[in-house]
N, C-alpha and C positions, 0 to 999 in steps of 0.2 A: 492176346491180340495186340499187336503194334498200331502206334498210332502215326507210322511218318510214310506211309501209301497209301496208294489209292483203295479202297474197300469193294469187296467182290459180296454183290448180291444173289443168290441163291434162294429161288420160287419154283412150290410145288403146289398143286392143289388136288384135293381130294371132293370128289363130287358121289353127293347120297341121295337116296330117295327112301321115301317113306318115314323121314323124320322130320320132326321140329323143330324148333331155333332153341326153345329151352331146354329142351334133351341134348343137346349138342351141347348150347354153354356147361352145363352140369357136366359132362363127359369128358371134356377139354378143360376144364377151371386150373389144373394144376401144369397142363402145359401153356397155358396163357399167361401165367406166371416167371415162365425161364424169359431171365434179360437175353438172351442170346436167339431167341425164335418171335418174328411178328405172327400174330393169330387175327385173324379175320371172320368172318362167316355172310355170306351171303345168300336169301332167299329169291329162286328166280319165279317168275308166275307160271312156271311148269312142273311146280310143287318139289322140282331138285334143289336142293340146297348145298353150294361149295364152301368147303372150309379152305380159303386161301392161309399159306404158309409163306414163313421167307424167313433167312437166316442171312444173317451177312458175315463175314471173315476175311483175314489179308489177302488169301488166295481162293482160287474155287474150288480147290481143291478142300480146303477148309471149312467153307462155307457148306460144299457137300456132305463132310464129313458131320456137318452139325446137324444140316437138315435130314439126312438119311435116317438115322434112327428115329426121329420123332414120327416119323412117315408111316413108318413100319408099323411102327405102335399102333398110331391111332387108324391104322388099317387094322391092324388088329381088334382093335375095339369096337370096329363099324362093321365087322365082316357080313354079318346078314344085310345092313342098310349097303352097301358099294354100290354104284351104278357099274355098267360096262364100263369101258374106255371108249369103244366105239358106237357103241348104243345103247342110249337111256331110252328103258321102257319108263315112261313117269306112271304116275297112279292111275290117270282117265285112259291113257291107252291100253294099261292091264283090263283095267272096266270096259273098252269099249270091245277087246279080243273076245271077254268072256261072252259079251253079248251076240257078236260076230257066231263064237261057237257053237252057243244054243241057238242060234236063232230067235233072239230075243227083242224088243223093239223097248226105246225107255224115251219118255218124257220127264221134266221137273219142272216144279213150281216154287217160285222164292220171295221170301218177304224181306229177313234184314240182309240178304246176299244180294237180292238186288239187279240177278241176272249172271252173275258174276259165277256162280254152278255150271251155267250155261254155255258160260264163254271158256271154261275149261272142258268140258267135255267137247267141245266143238273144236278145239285147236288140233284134237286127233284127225290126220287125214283118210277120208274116206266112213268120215262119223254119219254121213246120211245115211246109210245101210240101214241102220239102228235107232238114229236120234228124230223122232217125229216133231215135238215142239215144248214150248217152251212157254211158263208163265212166271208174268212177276207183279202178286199178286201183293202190293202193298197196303192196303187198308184193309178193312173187314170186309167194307161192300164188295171188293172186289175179289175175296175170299169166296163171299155168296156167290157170288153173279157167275164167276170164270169157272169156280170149281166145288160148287154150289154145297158150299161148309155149312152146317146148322146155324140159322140167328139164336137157337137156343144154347147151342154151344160156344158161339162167342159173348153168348150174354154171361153163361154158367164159369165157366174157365178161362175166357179171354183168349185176346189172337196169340199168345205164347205161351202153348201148354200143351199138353202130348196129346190131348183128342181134338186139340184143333189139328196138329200136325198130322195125326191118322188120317182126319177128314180128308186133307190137303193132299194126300198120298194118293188116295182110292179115288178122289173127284178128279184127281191130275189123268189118274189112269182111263179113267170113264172117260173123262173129256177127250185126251190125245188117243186114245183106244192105241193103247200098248201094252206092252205085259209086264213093265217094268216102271216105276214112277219114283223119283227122289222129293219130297219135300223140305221145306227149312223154314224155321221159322222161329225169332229170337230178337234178343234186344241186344243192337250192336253198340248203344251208347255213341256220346258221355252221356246225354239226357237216357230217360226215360223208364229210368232203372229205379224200381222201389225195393222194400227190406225184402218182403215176401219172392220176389223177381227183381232181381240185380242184375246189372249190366253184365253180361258175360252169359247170359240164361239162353239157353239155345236149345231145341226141339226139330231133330231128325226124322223124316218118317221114311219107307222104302215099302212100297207094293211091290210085290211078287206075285203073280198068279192068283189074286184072290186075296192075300194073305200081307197085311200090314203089318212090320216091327217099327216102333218109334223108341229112340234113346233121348235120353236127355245129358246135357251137359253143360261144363262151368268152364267158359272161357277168361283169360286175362288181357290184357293189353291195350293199345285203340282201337277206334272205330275199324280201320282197314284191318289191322291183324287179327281181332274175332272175327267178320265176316272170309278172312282166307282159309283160317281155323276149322270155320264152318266147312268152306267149302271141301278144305280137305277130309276132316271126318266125315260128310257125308257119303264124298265117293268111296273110301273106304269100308262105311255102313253098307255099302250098294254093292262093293266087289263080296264083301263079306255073305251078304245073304245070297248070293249069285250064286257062289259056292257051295254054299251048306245047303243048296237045294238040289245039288246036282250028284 
């Protein structure tokens, strides 16, 4: 590459969904490496995430010839994650079609999310078909009270553990009287995290018809990136059993 003109910038970006910020850096590590290619990645709060790209060379023609193949690659590599070009389904609107399909109605209730479950399934246009209501059920009493959780069970297991989250699922559903319910309920830190439950402890529930699954799970990062974390595998937990019921 010459150093006595002007330099030609050459920007692509590849846009995913249904992945993570740490699955991508792991994916990309060896092209984030070439002096010759900028890497970037950005997460939007529509749960897509763009790996911005840029090469620069004397000409653009250069420049293209740098960036084109790394393109290809890591299209290659993401081929099941790709968004459209012209339309991104994100994850809440695959969730809210399915519900759309059956004829499904869903509420949730959230404690370290915060509301924040809510506000992504609600970005879908035309979500009231489907989305009845919505709690954010931060203490225990208000565990009792809203979505009337056992005091034996938050005395026996505490507010962050899979039979409070069960509770949370089936009282969400009773309460909003729908047929679908997502619970959360977890420690987003930095405080509040002991040996036994460490910051990153998260408990998923989802009613279906009668029928609660709750998962649990070990997130990393800060306060905001576990509770987005959450909010993603949740809906994922929620598409997932949608599915396998059908």
């Amino acid at each position: 590459m010459g150093t006595g003109t002007s330099l030609v910038k050459r920007n692509r970006n590849i846009r995913l969904i249904n992945i993570d910020k740490e699955e991508i850096l792991e994916k990309i590590s060896d092209v984030m490496k070439l002096d010759h290619i900028e890497v970037k990645s950005e997460l939007l709060n529509t749960g897509e995430l763009i790996i911005h790209l840029s090469a620069t060379g004397d000409t653009e023609e250069e420049a293209k010839s740098l960036i084109k193949p790394i393109v290809k690659e890591l299209k290659e590599r993401f081929k099941d994650k790709l968004a459209a070009a012209k339309e991104v389904e994100t994850l809440e609107k695959s969730v809210v079609k399915l519900l759309e399909k059956y004829d499904l109605s869903i509420s949730t209730s959230e404690s370290c999310t915060g509301g924040l479950l809510a506000g992504r399934i609600i970005n879908v246009a035309g979500v009231s078909e489907v989305y009845k209501e919505g709690f954010v059920t931060y203490t225990n009493k208000s565990k009792r009270k809203r979505l009337d959780v056992g005091k034996s069970t938050l005395k026996k297991y505490g507010a962050v553990s899979k039979q409070t989250a069960k509770e949370m699922a089936a009282g969400t559903a009773l309460a909003a009287d729908t047929d679908v319910a997502i619970s959360v309920t977890g420690i987003a830190g930095p405080d509040g995290g002991t040996e036994e439950k460490p910051v990153g402890l998260v408990y998923i529930g989802v009613f279906l018809e009668g029928r609660v699954t709750v998962e649990e799970y070990h997130f990393s990062g800060d306060r905001q990136q576990i509770r987005e974390k959450t909010v993603e595998e949740a809906l994922k937990l929620a598409k997932k059993c949608i599915m396998a019921s059908r």
